[in-house]
C-alpha positions in Angstrom: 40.0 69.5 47.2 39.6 71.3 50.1 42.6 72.0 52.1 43.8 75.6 51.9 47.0 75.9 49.4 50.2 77.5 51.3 52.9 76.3 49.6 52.9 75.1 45.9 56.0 73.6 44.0 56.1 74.5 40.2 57.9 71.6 38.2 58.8 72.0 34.5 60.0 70.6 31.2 63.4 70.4 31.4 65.4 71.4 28.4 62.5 73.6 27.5 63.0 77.5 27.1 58.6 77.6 25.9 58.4 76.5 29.7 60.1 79.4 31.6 57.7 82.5 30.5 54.7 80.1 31.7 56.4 78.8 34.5 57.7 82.4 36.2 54.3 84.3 34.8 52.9 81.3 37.5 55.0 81.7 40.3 54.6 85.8 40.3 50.7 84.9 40.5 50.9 82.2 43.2 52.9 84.8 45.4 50.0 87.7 44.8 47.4 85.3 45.9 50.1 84.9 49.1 51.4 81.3 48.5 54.7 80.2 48.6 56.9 79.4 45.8 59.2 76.4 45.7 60.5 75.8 41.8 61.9 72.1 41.6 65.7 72.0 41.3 66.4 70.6 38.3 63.5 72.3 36.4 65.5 75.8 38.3 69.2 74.5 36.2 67.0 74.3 33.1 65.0 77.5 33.3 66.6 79.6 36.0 64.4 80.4 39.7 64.0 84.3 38.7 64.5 85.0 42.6 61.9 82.2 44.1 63.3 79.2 46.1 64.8 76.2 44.9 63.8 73.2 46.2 64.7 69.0 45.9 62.0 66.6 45.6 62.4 65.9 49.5 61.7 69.6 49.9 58.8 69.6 48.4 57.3 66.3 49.9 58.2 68.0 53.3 56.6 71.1 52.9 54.2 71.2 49.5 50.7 71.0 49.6 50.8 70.5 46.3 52.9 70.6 43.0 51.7 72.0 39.8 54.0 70.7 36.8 54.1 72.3 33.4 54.7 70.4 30.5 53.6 66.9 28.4 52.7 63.5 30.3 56.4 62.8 30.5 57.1 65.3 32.5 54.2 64.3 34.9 55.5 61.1 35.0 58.6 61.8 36.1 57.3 64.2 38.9 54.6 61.5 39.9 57.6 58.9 40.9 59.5 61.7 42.5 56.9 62.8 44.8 55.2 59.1 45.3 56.3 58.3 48.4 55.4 61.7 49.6 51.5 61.9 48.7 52.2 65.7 47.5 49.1 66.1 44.6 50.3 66.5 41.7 48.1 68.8 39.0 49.4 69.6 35.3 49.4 72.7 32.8 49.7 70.8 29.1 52.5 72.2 27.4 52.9 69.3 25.0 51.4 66.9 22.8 48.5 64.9 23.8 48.3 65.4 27.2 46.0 62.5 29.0 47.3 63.6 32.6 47.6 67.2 32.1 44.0 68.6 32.4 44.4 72.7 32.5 45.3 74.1 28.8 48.5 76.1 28.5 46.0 79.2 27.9 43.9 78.6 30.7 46.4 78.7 33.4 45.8 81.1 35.3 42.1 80.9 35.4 42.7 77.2 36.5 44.7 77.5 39.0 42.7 80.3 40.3 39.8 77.8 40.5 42.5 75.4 42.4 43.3 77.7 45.0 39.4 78.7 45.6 38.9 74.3 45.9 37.1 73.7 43.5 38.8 70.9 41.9 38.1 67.3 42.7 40.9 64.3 43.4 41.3 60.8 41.6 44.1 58.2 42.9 45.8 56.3 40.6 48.1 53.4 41.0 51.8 52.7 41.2 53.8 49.7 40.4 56.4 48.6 42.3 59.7 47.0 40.3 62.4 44.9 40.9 64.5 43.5 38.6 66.4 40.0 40.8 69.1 38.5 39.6 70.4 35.0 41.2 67.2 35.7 43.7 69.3 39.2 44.6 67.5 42.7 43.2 69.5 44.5 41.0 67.1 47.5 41.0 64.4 48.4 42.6 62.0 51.5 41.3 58.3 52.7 40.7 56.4 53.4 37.7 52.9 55.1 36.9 52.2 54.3 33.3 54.5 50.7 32.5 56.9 48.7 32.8 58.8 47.0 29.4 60.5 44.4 28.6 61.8 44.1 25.2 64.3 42.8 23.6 66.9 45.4 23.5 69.3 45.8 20.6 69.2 42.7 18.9 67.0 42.1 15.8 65.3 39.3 16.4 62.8 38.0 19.1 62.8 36.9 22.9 61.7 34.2 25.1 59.8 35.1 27.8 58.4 32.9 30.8 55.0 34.7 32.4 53.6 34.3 35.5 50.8 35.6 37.7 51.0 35.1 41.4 53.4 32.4 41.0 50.9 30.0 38.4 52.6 29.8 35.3 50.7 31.4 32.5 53.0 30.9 29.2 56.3 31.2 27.8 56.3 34.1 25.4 58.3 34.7 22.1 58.4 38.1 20.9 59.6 41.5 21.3 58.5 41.9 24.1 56.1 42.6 26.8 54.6 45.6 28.0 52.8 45.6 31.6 50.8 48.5 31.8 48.3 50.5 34.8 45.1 51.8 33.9 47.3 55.8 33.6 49.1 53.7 31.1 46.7 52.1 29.6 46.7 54.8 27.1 50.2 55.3 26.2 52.6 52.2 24.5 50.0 49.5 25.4 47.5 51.2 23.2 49.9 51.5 20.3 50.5 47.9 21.1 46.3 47.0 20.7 46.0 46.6 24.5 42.7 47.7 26.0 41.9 51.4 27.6 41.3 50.5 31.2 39.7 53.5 33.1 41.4 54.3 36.2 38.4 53.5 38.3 39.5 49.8 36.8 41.3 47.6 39.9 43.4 46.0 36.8 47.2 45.3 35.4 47.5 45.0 31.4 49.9 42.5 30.3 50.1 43.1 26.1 52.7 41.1 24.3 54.6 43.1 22.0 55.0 41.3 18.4 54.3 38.1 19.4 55.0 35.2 17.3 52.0 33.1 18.6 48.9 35.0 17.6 46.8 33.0 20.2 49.4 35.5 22.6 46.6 38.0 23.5 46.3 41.0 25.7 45.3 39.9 29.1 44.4 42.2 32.3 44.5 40.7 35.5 43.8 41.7 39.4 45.7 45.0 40.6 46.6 43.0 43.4 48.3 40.1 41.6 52.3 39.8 41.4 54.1 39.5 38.1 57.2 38.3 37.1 58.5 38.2 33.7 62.1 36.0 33.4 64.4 36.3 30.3 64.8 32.5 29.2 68.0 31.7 28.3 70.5 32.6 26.0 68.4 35.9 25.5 69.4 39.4 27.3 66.9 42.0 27.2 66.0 45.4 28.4 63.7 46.7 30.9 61.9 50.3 30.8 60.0 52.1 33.6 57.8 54.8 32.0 59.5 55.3 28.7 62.5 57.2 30.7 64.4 54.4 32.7 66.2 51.7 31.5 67.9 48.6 32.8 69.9 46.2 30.8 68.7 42.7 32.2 70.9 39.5 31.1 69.4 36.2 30.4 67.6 34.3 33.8 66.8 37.9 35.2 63.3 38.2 36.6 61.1 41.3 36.5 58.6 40.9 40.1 56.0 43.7 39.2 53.1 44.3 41.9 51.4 47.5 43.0 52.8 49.6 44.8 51.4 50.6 48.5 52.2 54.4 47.7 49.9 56.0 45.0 49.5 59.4 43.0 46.7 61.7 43.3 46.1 64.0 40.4 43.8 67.2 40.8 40.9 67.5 37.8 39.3 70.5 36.6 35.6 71.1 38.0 33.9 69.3 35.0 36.6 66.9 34.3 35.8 63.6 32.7 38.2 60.7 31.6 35.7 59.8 28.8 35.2 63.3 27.7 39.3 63.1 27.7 39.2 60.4 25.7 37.3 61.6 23.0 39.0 64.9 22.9 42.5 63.5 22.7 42.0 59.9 20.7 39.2 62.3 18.2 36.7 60.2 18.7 33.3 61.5 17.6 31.5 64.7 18.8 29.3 64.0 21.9 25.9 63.9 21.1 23.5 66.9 20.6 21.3 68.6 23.0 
């Protein structure tokens, strides 16, 4: 990354108090190194701003070169749709659990983002999907998400019928509990619990992985990023629909889901020495890499 850092936005874990020492320590050292501070709104109702400025997610697509957030992948997520259609970069200090999109470790903070500002860390794009959910041929809602979209079967206790398709061929009517249509980002969250494949983000692909499905022949499948999906509720079942494990939609029975990517994308900073595969192992404890 090479364009000089003027203005960074800090975004945190909301509902988190863990978040506020790290977050403010942050913002205090941004401002000695003579960049401007913008602390995301809601993350300012949740922690407090401490004096700095307070800033909407159209703020800080206006006037951020980039946003740090601090936190787990779901709080990345939700930043990442946020700032989509503004192209802000998006880098991550992992303040929860796994962690697959947020590289710098809670204790190397500082030291990272001093490497940020002197740009030394490198870029990586990764896809959206864009979502609507039509009813009678009319959308109902319309939304992005980075890691998947599900459809499942909601409250009841028993499966769904689904009917498939990929750029308008039909591909088969499912019955299960549901579907999960995942990027490569997400690849490695509820598809992989679900046994769909780890698609590196390099990958130009879309994983569709039944969920439960009563016909074993019903395999995971990944198809074209640039292929359109739509997933309709067959009749008398109602269902739910979930974007990134944070919204939902209650969809009734002859609803359609039209998934495609989206013409916006996210670009996440790395580390200098970053590698997805190296990730991988760390965070899925895969063996050691090999000797020297």
């Amino acid at each position: 990354m090479k364009k000089e850092i003027r203005t960074a936005a800090l975004i945190g874990k909301y509902q988190s108090p863990d978040i506020a020492g790290s977050l403010l320590a942050l913002a205090a050292f941004l401002k000695s190194r003579s960049v401007a501070v913008l602390i995301e709104e809601g993350t300012a109702r949740s922690i407090g701003a401490n004096g700095h400025t307070i800033a909407p997610y159209e703020t800080i697509g206006a006037e951020a070169d980039l946003a740090i957030v601090l936190g787990g992948d779901g709080t990345m997520l939700n930043a990442a749709r946020g700032l989509a259609e503004y192209g802000v970069p998006l880098v991550g200090v992992n303040q929860g659990r796994l962690g697959f999109m947020t590289d710098i470790a809670r204790q190397d903070m500082i030291a990272g983002i001093t490497s940020l500002l002197a740009a030394e860390f490198c870029s990586e794009q990764r896809l959206l999907l864009d979502v609507d959910v039509l009813r009678g041929g009319n959308s109902k809602l319309h939304t992005l998400a980075l890691n998947d979209v599900v459809v499942n079967k909601g409250d009841i206790g028993r499966m769904i019928e689904l009917e498939v398709k990929v750029d308008g061929e039909f591909i088969y009517m499912l019955r299960a509990d549901g579907i999960i249509v995942a990027t490569p980002t997400g690849s490695t969250a509820y598809a992989l619990s679900a046994n769909g494949p780890i698609l590196h983000p390099a990958v130009p692909g879309i994983a569709l992985v039944p969920l439960c499905p009563h016909a074993l022949s019903n395999r995971p499948i990944t198809v074209c990023d640039k292929s359109v999906i739509e997933i309709t509720l067959v009749a008398p079942h109602d269902g739910r629909v979930h974007f990134d494990g944070q919204l939902r939609f209650d969809a009734r029975a002859g609803d359609c889901v039209r998934i495609a990517r989206s013409h916006h994308a996210v670009t996440l900073l790395h580390p200098p020495g970053y590698s997805y595969l190296a990730m991988l192992r760390e965070k899925l404890h895969w063996s050691s890499s090999p000797r020297n």
